[in-house]
C-alpha positions in Angstrom: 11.3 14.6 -8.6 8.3 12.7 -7.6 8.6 9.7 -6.1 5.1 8.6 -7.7 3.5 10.5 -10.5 -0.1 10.3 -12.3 -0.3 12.5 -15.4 -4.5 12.5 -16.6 -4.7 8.9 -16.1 -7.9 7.2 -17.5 -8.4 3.3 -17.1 -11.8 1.2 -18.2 -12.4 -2.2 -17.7 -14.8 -4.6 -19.7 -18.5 -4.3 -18.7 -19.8 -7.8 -17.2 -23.3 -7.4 -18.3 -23.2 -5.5 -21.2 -23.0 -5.7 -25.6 -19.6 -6.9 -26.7 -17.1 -4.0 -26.4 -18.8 -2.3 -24.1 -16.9 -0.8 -20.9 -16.8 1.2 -17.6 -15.0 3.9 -16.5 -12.8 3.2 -13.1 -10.1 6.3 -13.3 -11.1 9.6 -14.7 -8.2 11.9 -15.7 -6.9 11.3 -12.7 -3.8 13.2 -11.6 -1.4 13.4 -8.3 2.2 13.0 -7.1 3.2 11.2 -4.2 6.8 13.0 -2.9 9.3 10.4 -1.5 8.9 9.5 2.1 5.3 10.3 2.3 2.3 8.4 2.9 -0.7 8.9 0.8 -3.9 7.1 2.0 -6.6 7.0 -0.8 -9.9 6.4 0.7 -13.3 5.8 -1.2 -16.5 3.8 -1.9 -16.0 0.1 -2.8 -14.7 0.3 -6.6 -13.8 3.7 -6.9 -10.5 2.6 -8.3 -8.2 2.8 -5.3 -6.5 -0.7 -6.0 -6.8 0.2 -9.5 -4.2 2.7 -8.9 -1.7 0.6 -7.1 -2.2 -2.1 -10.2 -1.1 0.9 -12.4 2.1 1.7 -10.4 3.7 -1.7 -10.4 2.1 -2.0 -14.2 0.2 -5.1 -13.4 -2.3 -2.5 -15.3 -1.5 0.2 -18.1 -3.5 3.2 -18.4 -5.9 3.7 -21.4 -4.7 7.8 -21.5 -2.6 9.4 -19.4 0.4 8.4 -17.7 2.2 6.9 -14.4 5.6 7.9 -13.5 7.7 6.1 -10.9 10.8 8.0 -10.2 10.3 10.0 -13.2 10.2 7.7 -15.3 7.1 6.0 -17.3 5.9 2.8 -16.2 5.8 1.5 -19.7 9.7 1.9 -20.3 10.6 0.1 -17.1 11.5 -3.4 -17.3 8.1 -5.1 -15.2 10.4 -7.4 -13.3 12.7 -4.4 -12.1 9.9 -2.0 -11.2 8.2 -4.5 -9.5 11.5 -5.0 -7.2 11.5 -1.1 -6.3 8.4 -1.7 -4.5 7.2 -3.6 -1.3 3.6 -4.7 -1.0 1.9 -5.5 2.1 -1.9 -6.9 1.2 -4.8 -7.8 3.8 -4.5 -11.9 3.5 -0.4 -10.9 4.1 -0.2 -14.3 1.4 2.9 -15.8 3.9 4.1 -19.6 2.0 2.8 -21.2 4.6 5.7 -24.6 3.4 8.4 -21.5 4.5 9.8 -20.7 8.2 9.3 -16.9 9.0 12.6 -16.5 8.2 13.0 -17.9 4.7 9.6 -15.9 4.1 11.2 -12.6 5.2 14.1 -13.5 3.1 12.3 -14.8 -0.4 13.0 -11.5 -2.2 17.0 -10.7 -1.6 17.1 -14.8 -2.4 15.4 -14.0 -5.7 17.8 -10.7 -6.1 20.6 -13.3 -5.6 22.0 -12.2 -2.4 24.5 -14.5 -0.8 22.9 -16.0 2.7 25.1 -14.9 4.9 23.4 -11.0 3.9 20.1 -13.0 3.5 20.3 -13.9 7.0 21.9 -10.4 8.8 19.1 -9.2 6.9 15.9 -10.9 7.7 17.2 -10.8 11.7 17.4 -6.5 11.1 13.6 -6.7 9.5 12.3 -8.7 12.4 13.9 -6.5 14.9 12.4 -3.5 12.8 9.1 -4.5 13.1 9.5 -6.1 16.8 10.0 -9.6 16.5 13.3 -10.4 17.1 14.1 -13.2 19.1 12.4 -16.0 20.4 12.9 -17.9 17.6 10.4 -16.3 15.6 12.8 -16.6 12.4 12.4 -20.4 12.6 8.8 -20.7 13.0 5.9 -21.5 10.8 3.3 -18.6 10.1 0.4 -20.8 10.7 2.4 -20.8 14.8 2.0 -16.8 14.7 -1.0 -14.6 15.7 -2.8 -12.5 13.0 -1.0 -9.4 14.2 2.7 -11.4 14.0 1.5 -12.3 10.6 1.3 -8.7 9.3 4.6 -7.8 11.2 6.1 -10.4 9.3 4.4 -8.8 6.1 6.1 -6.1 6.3 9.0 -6.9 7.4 9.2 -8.8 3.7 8.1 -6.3 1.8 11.2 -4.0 3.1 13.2 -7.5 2.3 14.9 -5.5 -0.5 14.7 -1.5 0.8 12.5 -0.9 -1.7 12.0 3.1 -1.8 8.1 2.6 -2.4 5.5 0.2 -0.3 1.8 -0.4 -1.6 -0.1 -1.5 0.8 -3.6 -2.8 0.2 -6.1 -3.2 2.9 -3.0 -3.9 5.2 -4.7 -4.0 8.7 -8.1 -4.9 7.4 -8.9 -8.4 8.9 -7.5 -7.8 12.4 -9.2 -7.1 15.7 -9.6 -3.2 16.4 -7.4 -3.9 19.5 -4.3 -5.4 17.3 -5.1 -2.8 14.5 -4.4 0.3 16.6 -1.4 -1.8 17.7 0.1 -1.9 14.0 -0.6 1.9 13.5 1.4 2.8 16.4 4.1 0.5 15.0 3.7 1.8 11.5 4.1 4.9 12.4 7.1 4.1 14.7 8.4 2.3 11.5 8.0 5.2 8.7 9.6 7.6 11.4 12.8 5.4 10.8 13.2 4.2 7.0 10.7 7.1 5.4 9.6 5.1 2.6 7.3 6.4 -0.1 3.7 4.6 0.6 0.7 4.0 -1.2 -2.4 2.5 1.5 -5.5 1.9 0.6 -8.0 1.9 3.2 -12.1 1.7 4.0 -11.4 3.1 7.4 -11.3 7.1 6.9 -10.2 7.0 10.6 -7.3 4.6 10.2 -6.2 7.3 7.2 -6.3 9.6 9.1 -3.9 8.0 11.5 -1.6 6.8 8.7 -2.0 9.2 6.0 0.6 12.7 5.7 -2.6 13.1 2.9 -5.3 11.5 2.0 -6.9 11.0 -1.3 -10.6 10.6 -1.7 -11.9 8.6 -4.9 -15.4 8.7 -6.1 -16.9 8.0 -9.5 -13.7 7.1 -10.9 -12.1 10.9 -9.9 -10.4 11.9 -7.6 -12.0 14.8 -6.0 -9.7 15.4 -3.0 -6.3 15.1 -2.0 -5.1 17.1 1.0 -3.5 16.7 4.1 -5.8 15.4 7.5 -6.2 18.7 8.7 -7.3 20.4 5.2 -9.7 17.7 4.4 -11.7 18.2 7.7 -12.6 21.4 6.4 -13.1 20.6 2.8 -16.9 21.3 1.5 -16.7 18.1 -1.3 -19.7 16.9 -1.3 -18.0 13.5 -1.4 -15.9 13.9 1.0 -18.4 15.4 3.5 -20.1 11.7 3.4 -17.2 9.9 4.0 -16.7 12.1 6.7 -20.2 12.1 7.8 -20.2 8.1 7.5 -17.3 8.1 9.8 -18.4 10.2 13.1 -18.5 7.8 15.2 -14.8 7.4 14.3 -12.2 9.2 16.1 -10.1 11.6 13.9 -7.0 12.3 15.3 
């Protein structure tokens, strides 16, 4: 069974400038799977529907036709409040409560799950070790006191605050330095190697996809006109894809 599932999915959204009624196509009939514990990168032109289709997974968004499956199972039969728990999210602003220590903001979900704080605590000290900030204190700091890259870290680490089996992550790395972003791909890397989650990432950088990505999925016009693994999509003749490619060659692919 497929970890993550889209069955012909077609999503519109109103048209800002146009007759009452009117709207625009985002997703075309778009279809994929995503098997557990890999990463799929989708890659694309600025609103080609990539965060589209993570809205559609944790049903923040339903699909006008078509369907999404998480874990076999429709999106529109789960409960929204325990689908949204299956899955961790790591976004580009990382949105750490700045009033919460690094600690309590590690441990806000297994709080909400109702986990007693003894388990809150062993917890959030085996995330920040995970992601290579234990010790120091770092649990009892304030994320304004942390560096951009300790802030992501610290993103992740509470995105995994449950063991989710599925991570979205949304322009994770986006707003860092290229110096600390290479940094977090290593770790990331070094992290899925461990706990093999099923992830979603959404990218601009076809490089950084190609670094992260077991495939990559290429969006344009509202379809999805690739989805292959690194190696395959060198090769691939997409016109699409060729000028992503193209766009990128001063980009190392490796």
């Amino acid at each position: 069974m497929s970890a993550i599932e889209f069955r012909g999915v077609s999503f519109t959204r109103p048209a800002a400038d146009a007759q009452a009624g009117a709207r625009i196509d985002v997703l075309d009939h778009v279809s994929f799977r995503v098997e557990p514990g890999e990463v799929l990168a989708l890659v694309g032109r600025s609103g080609a529907g990539k965060t589209t289709i993570l809205k559609l997974v944790n049903r923040l968004l339903q699909p006008d036709a078509g369907s999404v499956l998480v874990e076999g199972r429709d999106t529109r039969e789960w409960d929204p409040i325990r689908l949204r728990r299956r899955i961790g999210y790591v976004l580009q602003d990382i949105g750490l409560f700045p009033h919460l220590t690094v600690g309590q903001n590690v441990g806000v979900v297994p709080r909400l799950e109702g986990w007693p704080q003894d388990r809150i605590d062993a917890r959030t000290r085996e995330l920040l070790d995970l992601v290579g900030l234990g010790g120091n204190g770092v649990a009892n700091r304030w994320p304004d006191e942390l560096s951009g890259g300790q802030r992501q870290r610290v993103g992740v680490a509470r995105a995994l605050g449950v063991d989710p089996p599925i991570l979205l992550m949304d322009e994770p790395f986006g707003a860092l330095d290229p110096i600390t972003r290479s940094e977090l791909h290593r770790e990331f890397v070094r992290i899925q190697s461990r706990i093999r989650k099923t992830v979603m990432i959404v990218t601009h950088d076809i490089g950084e996809a190609f670094v992260l990505g077991d495939r990559i999925g290429v969006l344009d016009g509202g379809a999805l006109v690739a989805c292959e693994r690194p190696d395959a999509l060198r090769g691939s003749s997409e016109p699409a894809v060729r000028r992503i490619l193209d766009a990128a060659t001063s980009v190392r692919l490796t």
